[in-house]
N, C-alpha and C positions, 0 to 999 in steps of 0.2 A: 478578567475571566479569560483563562486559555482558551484558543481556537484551534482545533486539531483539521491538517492541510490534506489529502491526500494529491502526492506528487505519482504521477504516473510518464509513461515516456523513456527511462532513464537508463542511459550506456549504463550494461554490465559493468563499466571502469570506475562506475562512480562512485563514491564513501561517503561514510556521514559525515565527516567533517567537509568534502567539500560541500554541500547541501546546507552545515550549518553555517557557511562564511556565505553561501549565497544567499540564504534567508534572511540572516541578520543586518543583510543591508534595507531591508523592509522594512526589520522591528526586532524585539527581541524573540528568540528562541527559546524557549524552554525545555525543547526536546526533540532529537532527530533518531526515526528509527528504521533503518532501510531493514528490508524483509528479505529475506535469502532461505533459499532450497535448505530443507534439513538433510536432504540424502546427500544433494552436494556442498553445499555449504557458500554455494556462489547464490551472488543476487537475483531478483528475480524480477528488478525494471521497476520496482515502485517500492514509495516509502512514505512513511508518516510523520509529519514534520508539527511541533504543537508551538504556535505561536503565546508568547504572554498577552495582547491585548488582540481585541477586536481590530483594530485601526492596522495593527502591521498586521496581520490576517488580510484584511481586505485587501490592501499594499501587494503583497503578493502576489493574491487572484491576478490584480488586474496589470501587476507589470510582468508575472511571470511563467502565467500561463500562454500557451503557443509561441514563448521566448525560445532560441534555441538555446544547448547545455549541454556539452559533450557529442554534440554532433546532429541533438536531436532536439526536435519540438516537444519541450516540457505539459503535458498535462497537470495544472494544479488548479483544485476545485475542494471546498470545503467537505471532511469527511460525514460521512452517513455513517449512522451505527449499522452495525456488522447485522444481518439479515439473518435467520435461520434456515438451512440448506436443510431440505427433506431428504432423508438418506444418509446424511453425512455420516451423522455418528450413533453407534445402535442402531436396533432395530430393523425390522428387514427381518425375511425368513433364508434367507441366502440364498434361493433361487433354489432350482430343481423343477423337475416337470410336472412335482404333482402326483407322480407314479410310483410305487412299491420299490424299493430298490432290487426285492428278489422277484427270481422268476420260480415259479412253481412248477 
């Protein structure tokens, strides 16, 4: 069963392949996805990395989290499903005071 990592902490410089050559010294990788700005196209310090078993999943946590990586203390902790943000998307009356827009 895949284990999906989230890697946080991570130099702007980094790519997914270096993240897949670091992970797969744990276990097998099945999938490295850094996350980058859509306006800019640059990364944004964290990434989702999916392990093939449980066992290189653990591996990881425990040898790679607070490990330095580009300069920096690697945040890696099993992911959470993705939350629902109130607001995010829809919905909302776009704000305004409430008030008539004309004056009489």
């Amino acid at each position: 069963m895949n284990t999906k990592l989230y890697v946080g902490n991570l130099s702007f410089d980094t790519t997914e392949n270096d993240l897949q050559d670091l992970f797969s010294k744990q276990g097998p990788v099945t999938e490295v996805n850094l996350i980058q700005d859509h306006a800019t196209g640059r990364p944004r310090g964290f990434a989702f990395v999916t392990m093939a078993t449980p066992e290189g999943a653990q591996s990881a946590i425990q040898s790679l989290n607070g490990a330095e990586f580009g300069g920096r203390a690697l945040t890696v902790n099993e992911s959470r499903p993705r939350e629902n943000r109130p607001g995010s998307y829809g919905g909302g009356s776009g704000g305004g005071s409430g008030r008539s827009r004309r004056s009489y």
